[in-house]
C-alpha positions as a LaTeX table, in Angstrom:
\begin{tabular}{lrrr}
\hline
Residue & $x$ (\AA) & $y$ (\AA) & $z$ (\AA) \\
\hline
Unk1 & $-16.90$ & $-70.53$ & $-37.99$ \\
Unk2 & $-18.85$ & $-73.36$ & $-35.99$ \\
Unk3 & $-20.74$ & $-75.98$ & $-36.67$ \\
Unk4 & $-24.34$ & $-76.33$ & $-37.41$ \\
Unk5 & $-26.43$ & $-73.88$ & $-38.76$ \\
Unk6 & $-26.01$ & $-70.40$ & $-38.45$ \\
Unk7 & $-28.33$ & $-68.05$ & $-36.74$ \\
Unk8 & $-28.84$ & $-64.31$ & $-37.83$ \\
Unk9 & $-27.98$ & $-62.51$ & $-34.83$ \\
Unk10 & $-30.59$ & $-61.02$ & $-32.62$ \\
Unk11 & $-31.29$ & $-57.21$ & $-32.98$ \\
Unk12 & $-32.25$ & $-55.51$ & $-30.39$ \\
Unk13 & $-35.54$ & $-54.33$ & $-28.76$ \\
Unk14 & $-35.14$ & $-50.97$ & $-30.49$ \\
Unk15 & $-34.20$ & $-51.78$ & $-33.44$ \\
Unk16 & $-36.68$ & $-54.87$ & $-33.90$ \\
Unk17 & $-40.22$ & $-53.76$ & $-35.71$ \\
Unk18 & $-43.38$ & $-54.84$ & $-34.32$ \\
Unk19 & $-44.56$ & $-58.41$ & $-34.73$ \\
Unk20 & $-48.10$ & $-58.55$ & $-35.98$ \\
Unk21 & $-50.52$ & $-61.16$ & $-35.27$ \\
Unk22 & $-52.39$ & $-62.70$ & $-38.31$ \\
Unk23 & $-55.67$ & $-60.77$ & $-38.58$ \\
Unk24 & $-54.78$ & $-58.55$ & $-35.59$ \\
Unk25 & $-55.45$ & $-55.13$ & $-37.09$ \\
Unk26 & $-58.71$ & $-56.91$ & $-38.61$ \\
Unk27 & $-59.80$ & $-58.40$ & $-35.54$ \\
Unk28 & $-59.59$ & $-54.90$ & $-33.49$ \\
Unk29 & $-61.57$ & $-52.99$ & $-36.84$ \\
Unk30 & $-63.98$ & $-55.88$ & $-35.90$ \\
Unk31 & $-64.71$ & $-54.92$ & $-32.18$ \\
Unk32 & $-64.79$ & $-51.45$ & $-32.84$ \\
Unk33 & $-67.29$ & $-52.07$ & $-35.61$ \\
Unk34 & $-69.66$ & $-53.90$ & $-33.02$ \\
Unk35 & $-69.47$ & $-51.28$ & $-30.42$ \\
Unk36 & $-70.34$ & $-48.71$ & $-32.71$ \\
Unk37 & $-73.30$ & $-51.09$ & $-33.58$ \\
Unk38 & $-74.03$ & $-51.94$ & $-30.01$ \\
Unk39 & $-74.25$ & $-47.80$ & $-28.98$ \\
Unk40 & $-76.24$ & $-47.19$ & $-32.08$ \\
Unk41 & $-79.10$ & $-50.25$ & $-31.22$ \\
Unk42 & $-79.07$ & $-48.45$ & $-27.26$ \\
Unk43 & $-79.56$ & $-45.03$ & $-28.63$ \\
Unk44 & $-82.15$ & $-46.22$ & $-30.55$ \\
Unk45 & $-84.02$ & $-48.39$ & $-28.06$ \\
Unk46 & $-83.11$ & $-46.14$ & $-24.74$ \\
Unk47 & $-85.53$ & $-43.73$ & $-23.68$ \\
Unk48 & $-85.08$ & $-40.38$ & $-25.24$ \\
Unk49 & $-83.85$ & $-37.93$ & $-22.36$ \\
Unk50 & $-86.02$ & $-35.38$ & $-21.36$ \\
Unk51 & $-84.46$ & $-31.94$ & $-20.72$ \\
Unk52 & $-85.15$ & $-29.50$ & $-17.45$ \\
Unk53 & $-87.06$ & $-26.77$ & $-18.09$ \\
Unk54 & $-90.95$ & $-25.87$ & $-19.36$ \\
Unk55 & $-93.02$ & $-28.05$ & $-21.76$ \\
Unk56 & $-96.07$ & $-26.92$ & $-23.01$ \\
Unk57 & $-99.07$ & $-28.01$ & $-24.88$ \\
Unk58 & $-101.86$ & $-30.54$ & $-25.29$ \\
Unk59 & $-101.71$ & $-33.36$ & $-22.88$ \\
Unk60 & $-102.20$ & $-37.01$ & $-23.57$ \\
Unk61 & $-103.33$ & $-38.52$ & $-20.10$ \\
Unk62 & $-102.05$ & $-41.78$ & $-19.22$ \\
Unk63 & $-103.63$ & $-41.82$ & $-15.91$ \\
Unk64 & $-103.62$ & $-39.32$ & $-12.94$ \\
Unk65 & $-100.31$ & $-38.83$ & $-12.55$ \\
Unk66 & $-98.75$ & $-39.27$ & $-15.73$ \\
Unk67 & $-99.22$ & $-38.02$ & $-19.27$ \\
Unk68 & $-97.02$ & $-36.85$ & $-23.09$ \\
Unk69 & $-96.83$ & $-33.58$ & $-24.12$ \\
Unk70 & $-95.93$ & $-34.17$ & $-27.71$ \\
Unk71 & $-93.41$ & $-37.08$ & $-27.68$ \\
Unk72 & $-92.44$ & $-36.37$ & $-24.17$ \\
Unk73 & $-93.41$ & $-38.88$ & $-21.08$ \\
Unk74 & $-94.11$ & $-37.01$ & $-17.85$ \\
Unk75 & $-94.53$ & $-38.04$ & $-14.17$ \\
Unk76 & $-96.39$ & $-35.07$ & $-12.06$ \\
Unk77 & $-93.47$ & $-35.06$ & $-9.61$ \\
Unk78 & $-94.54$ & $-34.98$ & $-5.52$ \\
Unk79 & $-97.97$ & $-36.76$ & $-6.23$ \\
Unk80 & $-99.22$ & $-40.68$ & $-6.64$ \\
Unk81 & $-102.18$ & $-41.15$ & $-8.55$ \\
Unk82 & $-103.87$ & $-44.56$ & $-8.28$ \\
Unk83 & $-102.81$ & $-46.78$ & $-11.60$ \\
Unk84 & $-105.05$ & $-46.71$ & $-14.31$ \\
Unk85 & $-106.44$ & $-50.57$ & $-13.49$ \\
Unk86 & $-106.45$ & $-49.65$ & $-9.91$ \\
Unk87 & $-109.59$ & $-49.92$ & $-8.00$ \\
Unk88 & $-110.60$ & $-49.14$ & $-4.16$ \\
Unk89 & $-113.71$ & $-49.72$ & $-2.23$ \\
Unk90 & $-116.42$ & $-47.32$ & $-1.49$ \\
Unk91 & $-119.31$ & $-48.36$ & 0.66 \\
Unk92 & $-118.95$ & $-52.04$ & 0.16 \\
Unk93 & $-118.28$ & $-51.78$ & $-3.78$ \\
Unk94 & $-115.47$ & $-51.60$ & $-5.53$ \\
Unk95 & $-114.81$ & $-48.17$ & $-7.05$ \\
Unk96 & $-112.76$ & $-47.60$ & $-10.64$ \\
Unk97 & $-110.53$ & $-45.16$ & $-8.97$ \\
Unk98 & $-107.58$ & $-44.99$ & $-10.78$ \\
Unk99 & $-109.73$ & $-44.51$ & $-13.85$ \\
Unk100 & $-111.40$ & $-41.79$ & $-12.15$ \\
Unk101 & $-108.09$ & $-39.89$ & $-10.63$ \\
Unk102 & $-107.42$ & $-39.83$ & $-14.67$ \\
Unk103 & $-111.06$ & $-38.03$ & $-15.12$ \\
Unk104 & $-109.90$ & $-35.81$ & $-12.54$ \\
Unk105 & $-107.46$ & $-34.55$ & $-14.42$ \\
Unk106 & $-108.53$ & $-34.16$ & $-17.27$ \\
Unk107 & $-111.45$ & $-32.22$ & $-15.64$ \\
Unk108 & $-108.64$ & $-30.07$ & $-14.14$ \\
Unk109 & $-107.17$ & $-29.17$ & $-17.69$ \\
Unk110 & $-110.33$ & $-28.84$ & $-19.40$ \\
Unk111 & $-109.30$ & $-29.71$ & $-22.80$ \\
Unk112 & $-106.32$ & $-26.31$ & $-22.60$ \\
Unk113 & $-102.81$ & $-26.63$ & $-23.01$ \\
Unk114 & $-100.73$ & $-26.83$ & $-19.82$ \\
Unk115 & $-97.15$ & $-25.84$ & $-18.77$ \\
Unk116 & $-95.10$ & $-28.43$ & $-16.97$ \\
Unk117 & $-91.60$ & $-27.64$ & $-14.76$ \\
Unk118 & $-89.22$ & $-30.51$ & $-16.18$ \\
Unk119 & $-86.76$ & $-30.76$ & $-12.62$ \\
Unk120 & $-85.17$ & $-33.94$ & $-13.39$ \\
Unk121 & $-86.15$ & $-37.26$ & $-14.82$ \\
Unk122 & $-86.98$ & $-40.90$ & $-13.16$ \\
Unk123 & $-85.26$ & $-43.87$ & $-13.88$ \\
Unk124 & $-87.78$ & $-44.89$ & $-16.55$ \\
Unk125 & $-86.56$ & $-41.81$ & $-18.48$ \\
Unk126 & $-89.38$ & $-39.89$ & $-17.36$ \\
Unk127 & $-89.27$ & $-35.91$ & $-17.18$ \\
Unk128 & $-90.49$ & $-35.35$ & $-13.39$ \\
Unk129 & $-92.68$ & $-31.94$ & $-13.42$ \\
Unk130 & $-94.87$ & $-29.43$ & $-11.71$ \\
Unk131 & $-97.56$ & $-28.68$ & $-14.20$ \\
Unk132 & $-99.70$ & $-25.99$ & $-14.46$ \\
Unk133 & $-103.51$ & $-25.52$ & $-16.02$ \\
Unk134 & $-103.96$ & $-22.37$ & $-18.66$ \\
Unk135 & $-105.39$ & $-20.11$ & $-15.51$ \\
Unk136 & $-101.97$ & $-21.45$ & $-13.60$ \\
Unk137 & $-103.60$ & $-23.75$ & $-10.90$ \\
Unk138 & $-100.99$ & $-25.98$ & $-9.65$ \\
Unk139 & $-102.08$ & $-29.58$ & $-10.88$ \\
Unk140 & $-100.17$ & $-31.65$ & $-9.29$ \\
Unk141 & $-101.41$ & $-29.39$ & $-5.74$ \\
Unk142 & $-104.80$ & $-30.04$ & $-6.99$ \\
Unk143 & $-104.75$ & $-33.60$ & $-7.90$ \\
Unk144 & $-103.78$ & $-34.72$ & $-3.54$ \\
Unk145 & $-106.17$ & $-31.36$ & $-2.71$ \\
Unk146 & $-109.22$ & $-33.23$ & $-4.43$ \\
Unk147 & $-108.07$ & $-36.46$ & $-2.90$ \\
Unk148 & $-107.28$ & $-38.05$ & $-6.34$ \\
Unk149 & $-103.88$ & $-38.37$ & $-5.41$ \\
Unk150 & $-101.29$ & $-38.95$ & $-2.20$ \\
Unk151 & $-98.67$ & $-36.95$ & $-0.97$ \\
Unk152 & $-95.40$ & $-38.64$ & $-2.62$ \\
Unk153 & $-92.74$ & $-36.39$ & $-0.93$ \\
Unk154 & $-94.17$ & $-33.16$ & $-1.38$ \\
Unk155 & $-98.26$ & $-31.77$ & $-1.06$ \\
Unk156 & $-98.42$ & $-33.29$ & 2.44 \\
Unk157 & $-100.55$ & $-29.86$ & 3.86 \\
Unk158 & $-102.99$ & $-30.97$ & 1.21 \\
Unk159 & $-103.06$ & $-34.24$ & 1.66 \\
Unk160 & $-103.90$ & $-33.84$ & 5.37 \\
Unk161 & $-106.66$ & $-31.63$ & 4.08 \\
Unk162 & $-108.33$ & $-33.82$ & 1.56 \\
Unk163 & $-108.28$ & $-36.49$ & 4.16 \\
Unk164 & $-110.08$ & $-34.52$ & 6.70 \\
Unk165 & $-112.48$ & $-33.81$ & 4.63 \\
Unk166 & $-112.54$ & $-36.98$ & 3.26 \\
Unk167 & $-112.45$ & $-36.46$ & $-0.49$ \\
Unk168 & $-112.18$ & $-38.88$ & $-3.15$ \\
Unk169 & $-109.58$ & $-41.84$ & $-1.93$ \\
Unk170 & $-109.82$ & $-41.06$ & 1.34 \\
Unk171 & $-113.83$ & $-41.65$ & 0.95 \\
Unk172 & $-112.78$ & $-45.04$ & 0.51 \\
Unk173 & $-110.92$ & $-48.30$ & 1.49 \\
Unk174 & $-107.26$ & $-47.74$ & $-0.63$ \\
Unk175 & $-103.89$ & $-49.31$ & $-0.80$ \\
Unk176 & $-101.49$ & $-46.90$ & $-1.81$ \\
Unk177 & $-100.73$ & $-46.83$ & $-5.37$ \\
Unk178 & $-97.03$ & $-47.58$ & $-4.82$ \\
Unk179 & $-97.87$ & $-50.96$ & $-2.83$ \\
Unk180 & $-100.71$ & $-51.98$ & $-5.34$ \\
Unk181 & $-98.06$ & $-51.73$ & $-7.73$ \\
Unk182 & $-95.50$ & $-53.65$ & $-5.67$ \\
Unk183 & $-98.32$ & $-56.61$ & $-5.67$ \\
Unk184 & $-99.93$ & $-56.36$ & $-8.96$ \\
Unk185 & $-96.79$ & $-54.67$ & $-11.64$ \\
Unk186 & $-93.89$ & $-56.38$ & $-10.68$ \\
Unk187 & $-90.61$ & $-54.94$ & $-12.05$ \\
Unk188 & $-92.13$ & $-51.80$ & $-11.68$ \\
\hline
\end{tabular}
C-alpha cells in the first residue's frame, strides 16, 4: 500500500451506469410538454384544411370571387374578381365595382345551392374551386364572361370576349384586382 488516499478503481465504460444530470429527465418531460402545447395552440389557430373534392350548399358571398359553404372558405379558382372596397371609373365617376362583381354573383346563384370542385387549396388555406349554379352554369366561366371578373390563369377565351364587347370592367377605367391589392392590402 501507498501513500495518500486511496482511490476506488475505475470501472469500465461497460460496466459504469449512466450518470444523470440533476433534473435531466424533468427538464426533457418539460420540452416535450411545451411542444405538445405549441402543436395544440397551431392546430387550433391554423386554418382548417379544406379537402379536394365537391362542396355543396348555400353560399355566403364574400365578394366576387370568394365565398363559405358552411364553414368552408373558397376562392373560385382561374378568375379575379375586383375586392369588395374596390372601385373603377366609368364615364368620369367612380363606379362600386367590386361591390357590384359580388351582386353579380349572387345574381348568378339566385338564392340556390351550388356545387363547387375543391382542386387544391391557396396558401391562405383556401379550397380553390370550379363552382357550379343549380342548372350547372359554370360560375366561375360566367363571372370573366359578364366582365365581372379577369382571366387569372384560366377563362382567357372569355375574357377576350367580354372585353370586346365591353362588358362590365372592361366598360370602365380598372386596375387589376391583384395590383389594387398590391397597393391598397399589403401582406396580401
Amino acid at each position: 500500500m501507498g501513500f495518500g488516499p486511496q482511490w476506488p478503481a475505475r470501472r469500465s465504460a461497460a460496466t459504469r451506469s449512466p450518470r444523470r444530470r440533476p433534473g435531466g429527465g424533468r427538464t426533457r418531460w418539460m420540452v416535450l410538454l411545451a411542444l405538445g402545447l405549441l402543436a395544440a395552440l397551431l392546430a387550433r389557430f391554423a386554418p382548417p384544411q379544406v379537402g379536394v373534392g365537391p362542396v355543396e350548399g348555400r353560399p355566403r358571398l364574400v365578394d366576387g370571387d370568394s365565398l363559405f359553404i358552411g364553414s368552408t372558405e373558397l376562392r373560385m379558382q382561374g378568375i379575379d374578381a375586383p375586392e369588395g372596397r374596390q372601385t373603377c371609373t366609368r364615364e368620369g365617376r367612380e363606379w362600386a365595382c367590386g361591390e357590384d362583381a359580388r351582386r353579380n354573383l349572387q345574381r348568378l346563384i339566385g338564392g340556390q345551392q351550388i356545387r363547387c370542385e375543391v382542386h387544391s387549396t391557396d396558401r391562405h388555406g383556401r379550397g380553390l374551386a370550379t363552382c357550379f349554379s343549380a342548372a350547372g352554369d359554370n360560375l366561375n366561366a360566367r363571372m370573366v364572361e359578364e366582365g365581372f371578373a379577369v382571366a387569372f390563369g384560366a377563362y382567357q377565351r372569355e375574357e377576350a370576349s367580354a372585353r370586346t364587347a365591353r362588358r362590365g370592367l372592361w366598360a370602365s377605367q380598372f386596375d387589376r384586382p391583384q395590383d389594387w391589392r398590391r397597393r391598397n392590402m399589403p401582406g396580401s
